[in-house]
PDB file of N, CA, C and O in Angstrom:
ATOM      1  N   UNK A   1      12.428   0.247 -73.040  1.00  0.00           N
ATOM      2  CA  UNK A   1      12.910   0.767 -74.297  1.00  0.00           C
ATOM      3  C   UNK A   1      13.969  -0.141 -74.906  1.00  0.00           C
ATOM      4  O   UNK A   1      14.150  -0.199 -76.122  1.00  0.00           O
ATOM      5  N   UNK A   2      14.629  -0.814 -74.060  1.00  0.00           N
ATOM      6  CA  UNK A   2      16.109  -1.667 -74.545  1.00  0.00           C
ATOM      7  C   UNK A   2      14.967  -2.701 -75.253  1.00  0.00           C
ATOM      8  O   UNK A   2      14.844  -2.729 -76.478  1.00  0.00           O
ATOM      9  N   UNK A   3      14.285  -3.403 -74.509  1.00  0.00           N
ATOM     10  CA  UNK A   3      13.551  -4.706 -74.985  1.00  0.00           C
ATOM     11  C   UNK A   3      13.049  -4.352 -76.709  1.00  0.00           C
ATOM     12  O   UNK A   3      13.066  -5.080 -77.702  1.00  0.00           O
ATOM     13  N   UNK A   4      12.712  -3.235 -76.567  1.00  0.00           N
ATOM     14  CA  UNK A   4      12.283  -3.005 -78.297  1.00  0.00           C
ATOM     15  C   UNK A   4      13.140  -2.765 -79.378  1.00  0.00           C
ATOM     16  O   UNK A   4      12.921  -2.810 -80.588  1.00  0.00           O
ATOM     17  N   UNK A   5      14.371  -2.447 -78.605  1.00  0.00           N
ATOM     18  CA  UNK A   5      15.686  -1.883 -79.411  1.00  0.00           C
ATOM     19  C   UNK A   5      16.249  -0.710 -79.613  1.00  0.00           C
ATOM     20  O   UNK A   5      17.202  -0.445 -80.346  1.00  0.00           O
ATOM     21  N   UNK A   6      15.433   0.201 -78.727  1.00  0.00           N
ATOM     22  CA  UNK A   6      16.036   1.632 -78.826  1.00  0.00           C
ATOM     23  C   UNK A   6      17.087   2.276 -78.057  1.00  0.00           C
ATOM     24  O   UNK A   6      17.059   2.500 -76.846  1.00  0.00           O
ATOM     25  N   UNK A   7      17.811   2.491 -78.694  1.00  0.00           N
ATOM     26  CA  UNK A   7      19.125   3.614 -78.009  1.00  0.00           C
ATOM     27  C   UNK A   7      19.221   3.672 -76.728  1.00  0.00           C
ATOM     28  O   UNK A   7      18.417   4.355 -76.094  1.00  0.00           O
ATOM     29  N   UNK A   8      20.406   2.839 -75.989  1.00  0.00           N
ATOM     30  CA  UNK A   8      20.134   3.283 -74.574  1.00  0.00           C
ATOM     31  C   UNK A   8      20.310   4.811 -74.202  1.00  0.00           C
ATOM     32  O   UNK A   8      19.984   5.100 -73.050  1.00  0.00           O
ATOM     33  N   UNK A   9      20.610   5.464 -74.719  1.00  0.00           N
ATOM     34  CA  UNK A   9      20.725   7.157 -74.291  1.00  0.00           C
ATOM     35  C   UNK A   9      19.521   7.720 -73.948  1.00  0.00           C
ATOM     36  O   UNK A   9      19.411   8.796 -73.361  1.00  0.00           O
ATOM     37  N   UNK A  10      18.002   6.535 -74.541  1.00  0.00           N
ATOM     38  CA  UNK A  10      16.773   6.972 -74.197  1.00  0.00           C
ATOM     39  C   UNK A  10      16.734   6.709 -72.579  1.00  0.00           C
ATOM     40  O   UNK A  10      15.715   7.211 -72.104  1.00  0.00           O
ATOM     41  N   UNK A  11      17.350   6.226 -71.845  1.00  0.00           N
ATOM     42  CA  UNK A  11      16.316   5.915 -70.746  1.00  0.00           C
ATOM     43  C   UNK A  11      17.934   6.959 -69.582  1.00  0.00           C
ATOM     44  O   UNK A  11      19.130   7.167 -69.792  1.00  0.00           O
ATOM     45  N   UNK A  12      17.054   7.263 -68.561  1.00  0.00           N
ATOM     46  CA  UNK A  12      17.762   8.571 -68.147  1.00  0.00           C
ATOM     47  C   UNK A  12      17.433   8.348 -66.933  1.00  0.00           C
ATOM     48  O   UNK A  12      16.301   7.889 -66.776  1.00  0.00           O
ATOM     49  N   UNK A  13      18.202   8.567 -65.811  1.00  0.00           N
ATOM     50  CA  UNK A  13      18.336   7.971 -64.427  1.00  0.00           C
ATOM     51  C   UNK A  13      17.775   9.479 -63.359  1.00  0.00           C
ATOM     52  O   UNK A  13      17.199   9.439 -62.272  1.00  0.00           O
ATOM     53  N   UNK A  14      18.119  10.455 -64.002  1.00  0.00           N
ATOM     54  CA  UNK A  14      17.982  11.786 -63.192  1.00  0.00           C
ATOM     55  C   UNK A  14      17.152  12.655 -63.952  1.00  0.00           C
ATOM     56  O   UNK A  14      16.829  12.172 -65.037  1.00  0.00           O
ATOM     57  N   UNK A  15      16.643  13.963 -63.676  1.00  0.00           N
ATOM     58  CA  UNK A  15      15.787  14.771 -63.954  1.00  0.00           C
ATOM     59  C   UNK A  15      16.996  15.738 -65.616  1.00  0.00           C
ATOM     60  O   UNK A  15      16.862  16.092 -66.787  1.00  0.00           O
ATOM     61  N   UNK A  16      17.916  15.710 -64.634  1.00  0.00           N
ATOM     62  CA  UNK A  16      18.855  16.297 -65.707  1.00  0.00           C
ATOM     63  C   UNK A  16      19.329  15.712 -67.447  1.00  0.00           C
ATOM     64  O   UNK A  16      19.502  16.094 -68.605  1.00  0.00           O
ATOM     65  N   UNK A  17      19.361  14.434 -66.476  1.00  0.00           N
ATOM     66  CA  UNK A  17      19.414  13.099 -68.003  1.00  0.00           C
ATOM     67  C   UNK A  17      17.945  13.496 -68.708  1.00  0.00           C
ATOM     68  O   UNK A  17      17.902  14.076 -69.793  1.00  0.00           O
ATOM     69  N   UNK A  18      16.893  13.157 -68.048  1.00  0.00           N
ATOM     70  CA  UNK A  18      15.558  13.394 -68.658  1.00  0.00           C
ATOM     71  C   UNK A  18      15.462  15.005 -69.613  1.00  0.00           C
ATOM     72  O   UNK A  18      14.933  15.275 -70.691  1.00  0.00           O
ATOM     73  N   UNK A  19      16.047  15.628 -68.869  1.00  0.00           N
ATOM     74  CA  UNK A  19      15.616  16.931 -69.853  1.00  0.00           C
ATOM     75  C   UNK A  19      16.666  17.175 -71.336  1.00  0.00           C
ATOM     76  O   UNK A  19      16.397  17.682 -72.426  1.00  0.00           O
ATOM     77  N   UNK A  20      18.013  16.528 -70.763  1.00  0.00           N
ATOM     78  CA  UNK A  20      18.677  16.470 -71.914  1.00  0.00           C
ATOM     79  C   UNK A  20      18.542  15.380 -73.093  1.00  0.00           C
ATOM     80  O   UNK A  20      19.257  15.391 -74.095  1.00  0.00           O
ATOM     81  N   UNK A  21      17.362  14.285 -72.794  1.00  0.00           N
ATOM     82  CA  UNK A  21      17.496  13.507 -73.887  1.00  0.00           C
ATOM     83  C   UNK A  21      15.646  14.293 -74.356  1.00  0.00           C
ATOM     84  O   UNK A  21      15.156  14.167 -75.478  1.00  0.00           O
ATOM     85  N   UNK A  22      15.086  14.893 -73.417  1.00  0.00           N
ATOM     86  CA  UNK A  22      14.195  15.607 -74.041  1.00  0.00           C
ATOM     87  C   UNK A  22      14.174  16.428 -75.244  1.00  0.00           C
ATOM     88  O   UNK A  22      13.417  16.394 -76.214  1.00  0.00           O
ATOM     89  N   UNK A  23      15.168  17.172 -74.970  1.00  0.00           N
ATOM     90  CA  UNK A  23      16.247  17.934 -75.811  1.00  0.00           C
ATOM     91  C   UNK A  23      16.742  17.924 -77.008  1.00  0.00           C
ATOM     92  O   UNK A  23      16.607  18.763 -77.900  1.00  0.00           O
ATOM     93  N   UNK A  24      17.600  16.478 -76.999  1.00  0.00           N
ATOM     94  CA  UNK A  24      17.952  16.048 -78.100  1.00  0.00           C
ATOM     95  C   UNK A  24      17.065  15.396 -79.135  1.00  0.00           C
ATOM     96  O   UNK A  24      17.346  15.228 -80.322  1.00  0.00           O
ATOM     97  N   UNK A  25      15.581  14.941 -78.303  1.00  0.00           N
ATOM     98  CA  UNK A  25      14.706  14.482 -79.510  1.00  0.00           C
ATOM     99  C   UNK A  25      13.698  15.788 -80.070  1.00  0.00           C
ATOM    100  O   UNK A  25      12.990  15.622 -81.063  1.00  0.00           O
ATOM    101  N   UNK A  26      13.714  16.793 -79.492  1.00  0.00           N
ATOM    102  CA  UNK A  26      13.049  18.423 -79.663  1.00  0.00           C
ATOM    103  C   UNK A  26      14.058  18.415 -80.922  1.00  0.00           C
ATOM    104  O   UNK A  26      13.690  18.100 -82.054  1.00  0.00           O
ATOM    105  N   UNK A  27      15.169  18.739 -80.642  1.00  0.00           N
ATOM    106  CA  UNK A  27      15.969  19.712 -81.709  1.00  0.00           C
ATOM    107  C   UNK A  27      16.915  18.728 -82.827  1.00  0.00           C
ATOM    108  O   UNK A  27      17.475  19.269 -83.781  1.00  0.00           O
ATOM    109  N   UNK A  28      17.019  17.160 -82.572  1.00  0.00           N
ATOM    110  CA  UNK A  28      17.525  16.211 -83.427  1.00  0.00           C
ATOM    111  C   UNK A  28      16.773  15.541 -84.704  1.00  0.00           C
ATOM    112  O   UNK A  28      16.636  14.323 -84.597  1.00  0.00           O
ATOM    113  N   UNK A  29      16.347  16.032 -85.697  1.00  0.00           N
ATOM    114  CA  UNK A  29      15.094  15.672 -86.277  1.00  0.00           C
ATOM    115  C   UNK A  29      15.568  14.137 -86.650  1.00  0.00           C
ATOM    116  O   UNK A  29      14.725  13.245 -86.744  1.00  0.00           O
ATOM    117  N   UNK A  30      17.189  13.851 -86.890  1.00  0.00           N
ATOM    118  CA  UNK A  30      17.313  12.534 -87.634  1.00  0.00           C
ATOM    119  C   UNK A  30      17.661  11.790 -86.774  1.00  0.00           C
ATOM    120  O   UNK A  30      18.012  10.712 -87.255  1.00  0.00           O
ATOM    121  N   UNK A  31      17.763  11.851 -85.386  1.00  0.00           N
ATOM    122  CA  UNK A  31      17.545  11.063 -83.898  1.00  0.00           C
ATOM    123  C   UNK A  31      16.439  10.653 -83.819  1.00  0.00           C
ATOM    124  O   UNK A  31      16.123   9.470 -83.945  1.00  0.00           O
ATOM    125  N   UNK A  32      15.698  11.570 -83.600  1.00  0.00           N
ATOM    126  CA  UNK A  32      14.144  11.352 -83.599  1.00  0.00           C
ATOM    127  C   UNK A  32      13.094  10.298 -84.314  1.00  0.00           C
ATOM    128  O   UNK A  32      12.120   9.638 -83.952  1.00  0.00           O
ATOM    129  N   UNK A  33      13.884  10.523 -85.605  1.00  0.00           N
ATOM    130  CA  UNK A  33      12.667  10.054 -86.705  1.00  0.00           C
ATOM    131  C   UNK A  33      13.606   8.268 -86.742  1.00  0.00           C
ATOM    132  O   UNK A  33      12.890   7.301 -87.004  1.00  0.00           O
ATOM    133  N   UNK A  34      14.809   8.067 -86.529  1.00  0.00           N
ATOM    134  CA  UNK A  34      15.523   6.751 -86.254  1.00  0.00           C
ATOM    135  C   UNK A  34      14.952   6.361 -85.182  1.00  0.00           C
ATOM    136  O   UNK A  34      15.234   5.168 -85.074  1.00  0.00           O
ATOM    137  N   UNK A  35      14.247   6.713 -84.244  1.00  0.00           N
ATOM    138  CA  UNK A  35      12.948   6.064 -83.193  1.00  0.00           C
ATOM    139  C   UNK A  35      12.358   5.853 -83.681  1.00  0.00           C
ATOM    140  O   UNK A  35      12.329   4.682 -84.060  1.00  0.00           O
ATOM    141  N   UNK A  36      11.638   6.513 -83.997  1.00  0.00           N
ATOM    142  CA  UNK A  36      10.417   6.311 -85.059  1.00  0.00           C
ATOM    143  C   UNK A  36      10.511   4.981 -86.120  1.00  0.00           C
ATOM    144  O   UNK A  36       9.769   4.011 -86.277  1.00  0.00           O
ATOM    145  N   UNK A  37      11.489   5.305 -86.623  1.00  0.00           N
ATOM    146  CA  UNK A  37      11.518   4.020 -87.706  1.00  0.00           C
ATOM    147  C   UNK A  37      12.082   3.141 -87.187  1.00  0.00           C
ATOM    148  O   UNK A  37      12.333   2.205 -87.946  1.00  0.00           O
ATOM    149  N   UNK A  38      12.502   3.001 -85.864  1.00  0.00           N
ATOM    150  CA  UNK A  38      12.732   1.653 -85.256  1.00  0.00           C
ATOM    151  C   UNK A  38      11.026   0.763 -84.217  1.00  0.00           C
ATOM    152  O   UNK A  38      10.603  -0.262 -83.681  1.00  0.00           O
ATOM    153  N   UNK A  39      10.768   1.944 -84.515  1.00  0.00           N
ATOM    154  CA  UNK A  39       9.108   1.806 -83.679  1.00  0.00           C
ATOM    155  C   UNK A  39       8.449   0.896 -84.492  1.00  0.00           C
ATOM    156  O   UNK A  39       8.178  -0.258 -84.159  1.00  0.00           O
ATOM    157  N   UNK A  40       8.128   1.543 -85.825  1.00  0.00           N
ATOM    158  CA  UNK A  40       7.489   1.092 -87.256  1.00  0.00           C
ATOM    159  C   UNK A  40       7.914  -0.302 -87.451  1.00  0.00           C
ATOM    160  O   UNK A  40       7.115  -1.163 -87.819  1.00  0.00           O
ATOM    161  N   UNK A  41       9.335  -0.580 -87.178  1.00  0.00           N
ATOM    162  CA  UNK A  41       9.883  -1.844 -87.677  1.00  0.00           C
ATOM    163  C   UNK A  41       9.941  -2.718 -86.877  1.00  0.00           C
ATOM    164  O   UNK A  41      10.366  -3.806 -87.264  1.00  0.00           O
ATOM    165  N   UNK A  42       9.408  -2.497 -85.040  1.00  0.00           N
ATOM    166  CA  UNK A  42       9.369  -3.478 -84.339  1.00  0.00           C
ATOM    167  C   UNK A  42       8.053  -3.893 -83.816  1.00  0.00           C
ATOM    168  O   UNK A  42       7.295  -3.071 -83.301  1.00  0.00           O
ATOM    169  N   UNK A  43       7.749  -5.174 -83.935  1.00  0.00           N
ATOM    170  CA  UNK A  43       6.466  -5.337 -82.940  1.00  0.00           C
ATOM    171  C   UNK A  43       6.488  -5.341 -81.538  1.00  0.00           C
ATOM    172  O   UNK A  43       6.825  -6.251 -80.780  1.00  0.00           O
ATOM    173  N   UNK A  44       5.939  -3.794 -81.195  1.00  0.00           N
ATOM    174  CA  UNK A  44       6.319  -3.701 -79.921  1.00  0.00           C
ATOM    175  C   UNK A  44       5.394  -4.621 -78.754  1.00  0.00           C
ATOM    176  O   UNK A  44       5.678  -5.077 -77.646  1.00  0.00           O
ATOM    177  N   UNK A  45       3.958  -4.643 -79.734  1.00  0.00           N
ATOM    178  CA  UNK A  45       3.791  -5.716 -78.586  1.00  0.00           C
ATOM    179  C   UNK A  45       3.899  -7.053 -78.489  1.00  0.00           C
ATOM    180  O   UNK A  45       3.702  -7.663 -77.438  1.00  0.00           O
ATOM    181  N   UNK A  46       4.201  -7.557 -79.523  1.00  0.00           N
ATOM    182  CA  UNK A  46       4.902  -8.988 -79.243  1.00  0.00           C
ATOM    183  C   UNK A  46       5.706  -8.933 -78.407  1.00  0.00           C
ATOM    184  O   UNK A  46       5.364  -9.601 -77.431  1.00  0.00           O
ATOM    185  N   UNK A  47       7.440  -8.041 -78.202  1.00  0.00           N
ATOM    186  CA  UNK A  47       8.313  -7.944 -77.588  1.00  0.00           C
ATOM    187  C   UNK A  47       8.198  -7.439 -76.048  1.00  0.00           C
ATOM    188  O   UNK A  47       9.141  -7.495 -75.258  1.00  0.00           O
ATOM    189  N   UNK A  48       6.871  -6.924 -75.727  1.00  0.00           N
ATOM    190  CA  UNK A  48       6.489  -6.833 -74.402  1.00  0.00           C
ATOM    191  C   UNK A  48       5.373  -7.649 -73.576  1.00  0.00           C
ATOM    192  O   UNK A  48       5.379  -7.723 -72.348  1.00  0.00           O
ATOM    193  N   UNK A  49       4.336  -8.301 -74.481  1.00  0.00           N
ATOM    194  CA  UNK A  49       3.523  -9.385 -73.826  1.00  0.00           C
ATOM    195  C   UNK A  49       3.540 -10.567 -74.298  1.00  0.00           C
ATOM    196  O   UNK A  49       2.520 -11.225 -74.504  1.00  0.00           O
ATOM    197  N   UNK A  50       4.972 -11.046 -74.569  1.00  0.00           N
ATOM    198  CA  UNK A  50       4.829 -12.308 -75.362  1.00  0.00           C
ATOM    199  C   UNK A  50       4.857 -13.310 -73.955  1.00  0.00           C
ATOM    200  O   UNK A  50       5.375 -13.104 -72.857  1.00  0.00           O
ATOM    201  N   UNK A  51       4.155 -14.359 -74.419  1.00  0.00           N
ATOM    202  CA  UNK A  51       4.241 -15.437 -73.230  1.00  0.00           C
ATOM    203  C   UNK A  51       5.512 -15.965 -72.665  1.00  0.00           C
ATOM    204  O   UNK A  51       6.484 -15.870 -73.414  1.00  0.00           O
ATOM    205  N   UNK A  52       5.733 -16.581 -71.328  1.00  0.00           N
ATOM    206  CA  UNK A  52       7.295 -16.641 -70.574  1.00  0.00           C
ATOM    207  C   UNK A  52       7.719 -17.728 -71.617  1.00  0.00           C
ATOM    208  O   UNK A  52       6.805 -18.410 -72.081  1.00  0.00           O
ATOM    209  N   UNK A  53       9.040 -17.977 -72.056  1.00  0.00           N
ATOM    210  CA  UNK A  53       9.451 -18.881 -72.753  1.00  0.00           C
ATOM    211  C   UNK A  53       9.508 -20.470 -71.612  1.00  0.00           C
ATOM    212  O   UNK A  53       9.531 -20.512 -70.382  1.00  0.00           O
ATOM    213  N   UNK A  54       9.515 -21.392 -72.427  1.00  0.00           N
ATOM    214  CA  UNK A  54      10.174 -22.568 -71.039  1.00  0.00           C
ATOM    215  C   UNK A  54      11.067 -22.188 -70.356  1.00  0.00           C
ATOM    216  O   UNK A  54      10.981 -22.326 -69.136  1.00  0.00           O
ATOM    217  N   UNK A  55      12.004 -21.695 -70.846  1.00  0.00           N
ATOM    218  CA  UNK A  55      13.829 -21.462 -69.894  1.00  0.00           C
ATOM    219  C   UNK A  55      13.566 -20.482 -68.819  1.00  0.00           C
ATOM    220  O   UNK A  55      14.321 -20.378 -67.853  1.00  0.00           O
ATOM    221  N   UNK A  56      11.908 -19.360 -69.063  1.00  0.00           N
ATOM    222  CA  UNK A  56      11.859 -18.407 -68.319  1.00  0.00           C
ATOM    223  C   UNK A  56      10.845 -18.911 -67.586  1.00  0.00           C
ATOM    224  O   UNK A  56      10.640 -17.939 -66.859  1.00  0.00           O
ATOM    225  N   UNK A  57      10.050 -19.738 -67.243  1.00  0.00           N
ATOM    226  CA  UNK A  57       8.941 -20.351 -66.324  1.00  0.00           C
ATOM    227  C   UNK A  57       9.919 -20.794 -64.775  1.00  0.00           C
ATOM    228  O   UNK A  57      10.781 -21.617 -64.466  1.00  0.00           O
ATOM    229  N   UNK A  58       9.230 -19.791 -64.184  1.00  0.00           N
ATOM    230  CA  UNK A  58       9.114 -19.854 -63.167  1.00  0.00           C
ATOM    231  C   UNK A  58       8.039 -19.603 -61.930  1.00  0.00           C
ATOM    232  O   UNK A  58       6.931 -19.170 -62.245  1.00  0.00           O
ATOM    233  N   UNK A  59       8.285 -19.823 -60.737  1.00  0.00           N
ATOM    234  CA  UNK A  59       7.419 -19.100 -59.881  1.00  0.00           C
ATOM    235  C   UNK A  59       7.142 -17.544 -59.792  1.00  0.00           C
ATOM    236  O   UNK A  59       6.097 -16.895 -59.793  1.00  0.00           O
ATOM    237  N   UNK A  60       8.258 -17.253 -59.729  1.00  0.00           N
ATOM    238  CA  UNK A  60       8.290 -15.597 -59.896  1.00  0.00           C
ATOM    239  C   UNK A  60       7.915 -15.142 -61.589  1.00  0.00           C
ATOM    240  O   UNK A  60       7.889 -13.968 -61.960  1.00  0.00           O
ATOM    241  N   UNK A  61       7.733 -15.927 -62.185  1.00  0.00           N
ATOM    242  CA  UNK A  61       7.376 -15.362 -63.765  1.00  0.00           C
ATOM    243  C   UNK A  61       5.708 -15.569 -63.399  1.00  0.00           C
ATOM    244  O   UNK A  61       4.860 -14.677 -63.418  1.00  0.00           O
ATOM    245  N   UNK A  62       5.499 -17.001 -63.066  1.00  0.00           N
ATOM    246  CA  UNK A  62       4.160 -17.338 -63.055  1.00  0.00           C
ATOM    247  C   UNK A  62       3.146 -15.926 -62.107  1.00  0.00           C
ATOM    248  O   UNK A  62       2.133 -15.268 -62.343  1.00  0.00           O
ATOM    249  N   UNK A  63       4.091 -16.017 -61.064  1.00  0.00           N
ATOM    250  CA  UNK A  63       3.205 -14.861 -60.191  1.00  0.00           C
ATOM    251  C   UNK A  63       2.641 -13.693 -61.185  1.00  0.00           C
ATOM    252  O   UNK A  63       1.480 -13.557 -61.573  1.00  0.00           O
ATOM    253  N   UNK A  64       3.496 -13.088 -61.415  1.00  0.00           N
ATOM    254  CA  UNK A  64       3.663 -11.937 -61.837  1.00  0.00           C
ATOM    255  C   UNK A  64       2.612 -12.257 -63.526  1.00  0.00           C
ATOM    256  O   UNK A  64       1.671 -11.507 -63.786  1.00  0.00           O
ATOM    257  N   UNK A  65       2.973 -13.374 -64.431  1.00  0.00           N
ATOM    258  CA  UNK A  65       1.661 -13.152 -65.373  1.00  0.00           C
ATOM    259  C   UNK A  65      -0.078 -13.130 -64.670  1.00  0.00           C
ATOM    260  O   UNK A  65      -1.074 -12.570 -65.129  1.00  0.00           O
ATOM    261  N   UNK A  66       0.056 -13.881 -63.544  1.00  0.00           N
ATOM    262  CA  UNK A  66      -1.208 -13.826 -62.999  1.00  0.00           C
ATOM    263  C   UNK A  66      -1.599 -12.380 -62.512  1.00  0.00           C
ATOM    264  O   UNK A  66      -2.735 -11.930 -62.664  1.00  0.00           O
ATOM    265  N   UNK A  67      -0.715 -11.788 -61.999  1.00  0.00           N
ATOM    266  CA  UNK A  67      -0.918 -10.311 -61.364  1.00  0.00           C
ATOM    267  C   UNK A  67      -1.203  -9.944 -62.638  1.00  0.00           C
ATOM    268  O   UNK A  67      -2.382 -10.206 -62.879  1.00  0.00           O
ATOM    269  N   UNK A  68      -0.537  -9.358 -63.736  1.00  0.00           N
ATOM    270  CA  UNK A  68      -0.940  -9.212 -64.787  1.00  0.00           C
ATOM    271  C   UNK A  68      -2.557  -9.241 -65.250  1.00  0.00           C
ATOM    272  O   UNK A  68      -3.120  -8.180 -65.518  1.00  0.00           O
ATOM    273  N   UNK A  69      -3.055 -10.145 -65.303  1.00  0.00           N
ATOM    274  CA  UNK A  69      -3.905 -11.135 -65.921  1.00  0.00           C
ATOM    275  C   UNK A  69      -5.071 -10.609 -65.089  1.00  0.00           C
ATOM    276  O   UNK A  69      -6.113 -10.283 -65.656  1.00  0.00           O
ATOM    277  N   UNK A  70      -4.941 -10.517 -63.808  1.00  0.00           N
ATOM    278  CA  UNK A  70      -5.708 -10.330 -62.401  1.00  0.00           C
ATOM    279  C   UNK A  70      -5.708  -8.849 -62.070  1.00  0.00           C
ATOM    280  O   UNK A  70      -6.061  -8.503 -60.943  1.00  0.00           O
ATOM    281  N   UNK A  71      -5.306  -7.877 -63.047  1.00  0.00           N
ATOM    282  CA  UNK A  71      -5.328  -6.446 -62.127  1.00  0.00           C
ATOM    283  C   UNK A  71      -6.241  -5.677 -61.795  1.00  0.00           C
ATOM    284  O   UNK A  71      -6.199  -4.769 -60.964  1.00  0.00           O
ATOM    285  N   UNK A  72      -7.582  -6.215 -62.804  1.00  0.00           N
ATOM    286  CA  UNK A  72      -8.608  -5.324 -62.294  1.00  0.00           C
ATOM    287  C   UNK A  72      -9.086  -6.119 -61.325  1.00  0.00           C
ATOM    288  O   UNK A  72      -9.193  -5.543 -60.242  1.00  0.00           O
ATOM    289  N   UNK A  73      -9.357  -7.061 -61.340  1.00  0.00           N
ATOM    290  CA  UNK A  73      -9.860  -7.533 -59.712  1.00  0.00           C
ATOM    291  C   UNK A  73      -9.005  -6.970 -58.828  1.00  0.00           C
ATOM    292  O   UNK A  73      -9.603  -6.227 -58.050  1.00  0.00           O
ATOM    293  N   UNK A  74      -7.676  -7.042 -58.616  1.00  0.00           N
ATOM    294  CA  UNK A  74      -6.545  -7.132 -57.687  1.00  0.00           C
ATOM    295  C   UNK A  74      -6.992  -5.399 -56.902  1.00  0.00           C
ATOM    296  O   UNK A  74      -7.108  -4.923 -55.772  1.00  0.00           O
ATOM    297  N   UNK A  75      -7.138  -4.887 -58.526  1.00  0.00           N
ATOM    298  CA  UNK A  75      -7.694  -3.210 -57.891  1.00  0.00           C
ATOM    299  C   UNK A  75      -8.884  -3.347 -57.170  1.00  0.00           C
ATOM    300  O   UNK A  75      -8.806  -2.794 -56.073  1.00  0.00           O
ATOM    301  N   UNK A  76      -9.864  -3.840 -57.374  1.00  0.00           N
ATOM    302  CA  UNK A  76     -10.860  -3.613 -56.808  1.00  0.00           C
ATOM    303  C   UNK A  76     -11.677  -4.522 -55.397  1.00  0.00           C
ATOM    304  O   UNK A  76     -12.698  -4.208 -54.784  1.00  0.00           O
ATOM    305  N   UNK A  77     -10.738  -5.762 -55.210  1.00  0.00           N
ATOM    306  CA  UNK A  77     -10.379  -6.223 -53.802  1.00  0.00           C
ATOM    307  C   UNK A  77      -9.990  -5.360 -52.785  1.00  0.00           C
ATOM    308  O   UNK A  77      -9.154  -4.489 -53.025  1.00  0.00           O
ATOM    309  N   UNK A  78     -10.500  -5.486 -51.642  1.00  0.00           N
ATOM    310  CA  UNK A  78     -10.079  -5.062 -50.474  1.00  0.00           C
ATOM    311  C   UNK A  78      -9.274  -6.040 -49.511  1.00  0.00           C
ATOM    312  O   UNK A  78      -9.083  -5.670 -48.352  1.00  0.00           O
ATOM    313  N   UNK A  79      -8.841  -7.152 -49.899  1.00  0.00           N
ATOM    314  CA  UNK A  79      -8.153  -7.948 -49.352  1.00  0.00           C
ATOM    315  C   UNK A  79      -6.586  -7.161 -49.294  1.00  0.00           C
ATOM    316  O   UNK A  79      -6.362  -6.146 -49.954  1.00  0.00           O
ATOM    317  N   UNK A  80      -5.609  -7.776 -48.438  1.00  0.00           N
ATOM    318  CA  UNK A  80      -4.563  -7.434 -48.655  1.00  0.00           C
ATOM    319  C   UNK A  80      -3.463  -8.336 -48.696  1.00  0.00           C
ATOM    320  O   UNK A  80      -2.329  -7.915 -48.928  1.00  0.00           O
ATOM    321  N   UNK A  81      -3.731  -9.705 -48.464  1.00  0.00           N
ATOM    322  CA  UNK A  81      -2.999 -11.231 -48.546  1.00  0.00           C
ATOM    323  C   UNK A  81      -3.776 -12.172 -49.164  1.00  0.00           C
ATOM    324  O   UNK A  81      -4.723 -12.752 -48.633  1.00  0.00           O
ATOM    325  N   UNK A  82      -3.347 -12.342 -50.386  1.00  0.00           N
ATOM    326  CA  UNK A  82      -3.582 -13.172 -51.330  1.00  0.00           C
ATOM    327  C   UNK A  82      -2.781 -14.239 -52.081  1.00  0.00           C
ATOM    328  O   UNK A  82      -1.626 -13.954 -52.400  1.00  0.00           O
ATOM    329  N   UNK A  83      -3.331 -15.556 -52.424  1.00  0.00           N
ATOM    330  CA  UNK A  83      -2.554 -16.914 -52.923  1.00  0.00           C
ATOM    331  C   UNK A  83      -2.316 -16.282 -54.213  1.00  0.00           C
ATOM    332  O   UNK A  83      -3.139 -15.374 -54.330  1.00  0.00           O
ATOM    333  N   UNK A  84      -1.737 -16.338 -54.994  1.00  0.00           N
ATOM    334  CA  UNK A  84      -1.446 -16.648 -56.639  1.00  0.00           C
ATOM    335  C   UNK A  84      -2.102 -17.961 -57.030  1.00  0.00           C
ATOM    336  O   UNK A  84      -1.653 -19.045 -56.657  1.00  0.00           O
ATOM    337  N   UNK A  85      -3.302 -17.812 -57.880  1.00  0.00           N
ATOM    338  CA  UNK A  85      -4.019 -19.144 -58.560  1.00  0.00           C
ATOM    339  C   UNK A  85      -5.550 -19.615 -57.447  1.00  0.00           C
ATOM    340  O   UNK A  85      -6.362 -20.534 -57.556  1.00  0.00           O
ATOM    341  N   UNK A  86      -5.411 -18.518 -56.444  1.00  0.00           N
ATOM    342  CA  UNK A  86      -6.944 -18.867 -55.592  1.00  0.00           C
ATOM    343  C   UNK A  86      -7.638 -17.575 -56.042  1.00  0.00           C
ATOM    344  O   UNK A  86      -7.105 -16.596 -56.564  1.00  0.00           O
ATOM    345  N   UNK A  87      -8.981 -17.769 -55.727  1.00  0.00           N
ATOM    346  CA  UNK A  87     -10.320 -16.589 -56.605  1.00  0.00           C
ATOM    347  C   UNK A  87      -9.637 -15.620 -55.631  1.00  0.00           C
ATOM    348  O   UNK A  87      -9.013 -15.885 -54.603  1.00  0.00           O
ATOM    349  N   UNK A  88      -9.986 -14.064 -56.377  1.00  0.00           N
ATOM    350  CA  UNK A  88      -9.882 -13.429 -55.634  1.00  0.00           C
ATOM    351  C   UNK A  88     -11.192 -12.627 -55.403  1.00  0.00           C
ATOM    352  O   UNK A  88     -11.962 -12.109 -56.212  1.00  0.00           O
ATOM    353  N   UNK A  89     -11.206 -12.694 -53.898  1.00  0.00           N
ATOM    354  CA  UNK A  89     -12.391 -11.917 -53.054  1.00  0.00           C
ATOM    355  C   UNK A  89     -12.428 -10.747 -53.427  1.00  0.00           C
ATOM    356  O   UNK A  89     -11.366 -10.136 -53.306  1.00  0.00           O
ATOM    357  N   UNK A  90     -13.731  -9.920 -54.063  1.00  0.00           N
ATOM    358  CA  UNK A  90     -14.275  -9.048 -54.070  1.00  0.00           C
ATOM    359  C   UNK A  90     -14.014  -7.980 -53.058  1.00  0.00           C
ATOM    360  O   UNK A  90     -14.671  -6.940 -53.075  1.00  0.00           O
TER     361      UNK A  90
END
């Protein structure tokens, strides 16, 4: 939610946090709809699948776009030790 720009008060650590920011977007109509129009005004998926920048290339970035990239195989392998960048076995 931070990555897109919304209110940190959205994201809630406990069941109690969760029901009270439930709460406040139920009964806050001009809370609410300031999500909303921060939704409208951001490209959310640029800001969540945009490619690693140079400064962010790494091994641990690289892994992880391949997992990405690889999940329906990854699901449907029965392997359980696998390279990053070798086929994966069926």
């Amino acid at each position: 939610m931070r990555m897109v720009g919304l209110p940190s008060w959205l994201v809630s650590d406990s069941d109690e946090g969760y029901f009270q920011t439930a709460m406040k977007l139920i009964h806050d109509d001009v809370a609410r709809q300031a999500i909303v129009d921060q939704l409208k005004a951001t490209d959310v998926k640029a800001k969540l699948f945009q490619p690693p920048r140079p400064e962010d290339e790494t091994e641990f970035v690289d892994a992880f776009d391949w997992i990405y990239r690889n999940h329906e195989a990854l699901q449907a392998s029965s392997h359980h030790l696998l390279k990053v960048g070798e086929p994966i076995p069926a």
